[in-house]
N, C-alpha and C positions, 0 to 999 in steps of 0.2 A: 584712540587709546593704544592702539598698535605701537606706534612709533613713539610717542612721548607719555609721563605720566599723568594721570589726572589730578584737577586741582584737588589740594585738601581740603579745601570747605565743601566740595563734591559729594568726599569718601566720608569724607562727618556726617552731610546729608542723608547716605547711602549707610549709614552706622545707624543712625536714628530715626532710620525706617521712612522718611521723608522723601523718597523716589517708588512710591508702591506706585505710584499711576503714570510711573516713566517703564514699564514694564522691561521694554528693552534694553534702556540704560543700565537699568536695575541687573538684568541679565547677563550684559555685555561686564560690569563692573564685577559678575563674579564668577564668572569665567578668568574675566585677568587672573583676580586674587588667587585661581589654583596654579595660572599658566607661566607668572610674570613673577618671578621670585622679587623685584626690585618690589614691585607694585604690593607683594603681601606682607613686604617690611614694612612699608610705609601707613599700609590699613593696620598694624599691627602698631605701629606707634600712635597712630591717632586715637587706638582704642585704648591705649593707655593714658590717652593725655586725658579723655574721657573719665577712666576710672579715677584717675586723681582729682581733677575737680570734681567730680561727684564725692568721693571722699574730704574734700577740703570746699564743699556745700557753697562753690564758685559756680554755679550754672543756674540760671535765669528759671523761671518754672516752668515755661513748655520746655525746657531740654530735659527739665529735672525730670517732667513727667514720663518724655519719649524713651529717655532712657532705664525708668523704670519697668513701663509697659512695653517697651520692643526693644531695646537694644540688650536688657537681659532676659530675655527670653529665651535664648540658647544656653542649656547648660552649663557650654564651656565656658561663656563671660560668666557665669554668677562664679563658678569655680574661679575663675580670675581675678574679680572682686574680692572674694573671699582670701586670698592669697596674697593680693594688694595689700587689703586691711591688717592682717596678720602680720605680714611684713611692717607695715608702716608701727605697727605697735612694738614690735621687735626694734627698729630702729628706734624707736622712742627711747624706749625704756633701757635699752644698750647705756644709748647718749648719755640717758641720766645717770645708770653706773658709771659712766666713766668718768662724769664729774665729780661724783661721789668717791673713787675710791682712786681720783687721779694721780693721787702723796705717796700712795702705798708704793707700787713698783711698777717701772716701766715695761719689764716683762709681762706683768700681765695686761696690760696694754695692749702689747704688741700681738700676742692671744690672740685678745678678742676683736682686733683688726681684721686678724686672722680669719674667724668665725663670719667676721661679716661680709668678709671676700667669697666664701665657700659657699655662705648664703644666697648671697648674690648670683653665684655661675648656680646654682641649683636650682633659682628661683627663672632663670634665664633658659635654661633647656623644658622647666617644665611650660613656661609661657610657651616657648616654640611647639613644644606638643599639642597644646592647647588650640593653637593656630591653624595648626595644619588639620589636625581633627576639624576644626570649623568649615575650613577650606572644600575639605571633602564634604560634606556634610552639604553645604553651599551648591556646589558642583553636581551633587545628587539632585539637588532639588530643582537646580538648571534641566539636567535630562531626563526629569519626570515630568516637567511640564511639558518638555517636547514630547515626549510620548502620548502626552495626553494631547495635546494637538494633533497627533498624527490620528489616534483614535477617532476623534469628531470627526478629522478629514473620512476617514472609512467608513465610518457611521452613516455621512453624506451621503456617500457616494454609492454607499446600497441601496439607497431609498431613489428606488429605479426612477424616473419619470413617465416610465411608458409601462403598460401593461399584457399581458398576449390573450386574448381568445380566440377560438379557434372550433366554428361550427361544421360539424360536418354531415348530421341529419335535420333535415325541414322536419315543420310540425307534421306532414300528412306520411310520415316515412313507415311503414308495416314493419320494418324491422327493427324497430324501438321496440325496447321493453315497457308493457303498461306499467304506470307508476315510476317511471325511470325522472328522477328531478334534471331541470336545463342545469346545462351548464349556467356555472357562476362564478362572479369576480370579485375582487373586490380592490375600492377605489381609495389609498390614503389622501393624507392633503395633500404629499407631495407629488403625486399623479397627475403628469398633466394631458396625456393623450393614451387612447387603447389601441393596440395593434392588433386588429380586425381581418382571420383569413376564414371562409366559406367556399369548401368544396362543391362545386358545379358538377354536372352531368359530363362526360367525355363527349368530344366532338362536336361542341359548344362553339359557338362562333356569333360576333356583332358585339354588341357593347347590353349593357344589364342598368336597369334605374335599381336602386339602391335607396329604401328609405328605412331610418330609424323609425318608430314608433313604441309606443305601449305595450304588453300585451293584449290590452281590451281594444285594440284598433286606433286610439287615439293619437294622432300625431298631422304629419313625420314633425317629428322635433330635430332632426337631421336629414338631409337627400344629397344625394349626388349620383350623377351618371357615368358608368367604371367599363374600362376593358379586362377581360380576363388575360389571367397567366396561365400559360398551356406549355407545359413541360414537354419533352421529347418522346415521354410513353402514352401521349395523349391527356392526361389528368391536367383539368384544369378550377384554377380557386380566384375569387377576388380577394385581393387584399390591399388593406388602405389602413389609415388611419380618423380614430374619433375622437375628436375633442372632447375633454369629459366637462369643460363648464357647461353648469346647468342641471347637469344627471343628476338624480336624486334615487335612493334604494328604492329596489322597486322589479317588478318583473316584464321584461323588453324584448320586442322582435324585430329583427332584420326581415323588409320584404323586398325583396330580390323579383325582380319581373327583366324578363328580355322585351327587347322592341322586334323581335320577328315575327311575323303573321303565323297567327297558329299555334303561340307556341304556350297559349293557356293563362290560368290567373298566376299572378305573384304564388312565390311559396317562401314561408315564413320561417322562421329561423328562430327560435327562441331561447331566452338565456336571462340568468336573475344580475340584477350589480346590487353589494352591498356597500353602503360609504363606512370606511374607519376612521376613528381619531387620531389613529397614528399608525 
């Protein structure tokens, strides 16, 4: 559409509401009409050639209907209609004067030639205002729907996939507060893995079995066997990630056991997940 202009049976379709499910078309066509001064002449005479056979009850009944129910839906066409029609009564009734009173004198005549010239550039600037209001109007509603796609885009794109916890007292730790609630998460549908760190003991070394389970013991509903991360001041944590299919609310322990001789039972790690709807 860049380069040449579109057919008019197009912009008629595009008049009569008939491209709502060409979205982009629909888009792209009203965009021109603000950018493409040839292209807003030309929708602007089509919606005239419209208002006159609507006026002169030449349009078939899906047209009569479409242009009922959508193509005056904008103010400014009913205003244009309305101003068609006026005129067109005006020409009328002119006409008939002047067959009526054609004997009397040519001066006045020439008058009301006159009147109907003046009519005419009047009736022609306020069409053109009428257009460009539309235009705009059009153009607005082009970059409010992009806005609204950029919002869903950001909507998206907060709705993390991954989630963070991060344990750092076992169940048997003395310096918990009694009554202190586990840590808890919570899992939407668009959650699809938790990002899982568990501080270890300093000066920790070998690898650690790692299984999910229940709180009541019941499990592992998850295992695996992990190396630690040992930072440069000594501290060291496992961290990995958990798939969350399958997790259901509910209250859950990491039991963390080393494989080195000696080195005692599993210690437990607890923490609640809740599931949301959104």
């Amino acid at each position: 559409m860049k380069n040449s202009l579109p057919d008019r049976s197009l912009i008629r379709q595009y008049l009569l509401g008939r491209l709502d499910d060409k979205e982009e078309l629909e888009d792209d066509l009203s965009e021109g009409i603000l950018l493409n001064d040839e292209l807003a002449e030309m929708v602007d005479s089509i919606e005239e050639e419209i208002i006159e056979e609507y006026l002169d009850a030449a349009l078939d009944s899906a047209d009569k209907k479409a242009v009922e129910e959508y193509f005056l839906r904008p103010p400014e066409r009913k205003k244009k209609l309305d101003f068609a029609r006026l005129l067109r009564h005006y020409f009328e009734k002119q006409q008939d004067d002047l067959v009526a009173v054609h004997w009397r004198s040519s001066f006045r005549t020439y008058g009301q030639f006159a009147a109907l010239i003046l009519l005419s550039v009047l009736s022609l600037i306020y069409i053109s205002g009428i257009r460009k209001s539309q235009a705009h109007l059009e153009a607005e509603l082009v970059r409010e729907r992009a806005r609204s796609a950029s919002l869903l885009e950001e909507a998206r794109l907060l709705q993390s996939p991954m989630v963070p916890l991060t344990l750092v007292s076992d169940r048997s730790d003395l310096s918990r507060t009694t009554g202190t609630q586990d840590p808890h998460i919570e899992i939407k549908p668009s959650t699809q893995r938790i990002i899982v760190e568990i501080a270890l003991q300093s000066g920790v070394s070998g690898s650690y079995d790692v299984r999910l389970e229940t709180k009541e013991g019941k499990g592992p509903i998850w295992s695996a066997r992990l190396l630690p991360l040992v930072s440069a001041s000594g501290d060291a944590q496992l961290v990995f990630l958990l798939p969350v299919q399958g997790i259901k609310s509910g209250d859950y322990s990491f039991a963390v056991s080393s494989g080195l001789p000696g080195s005692g039972g599993p210690k437990h790690y607890d923490f609640q997940i809740r599931l949301t709807d959104r």
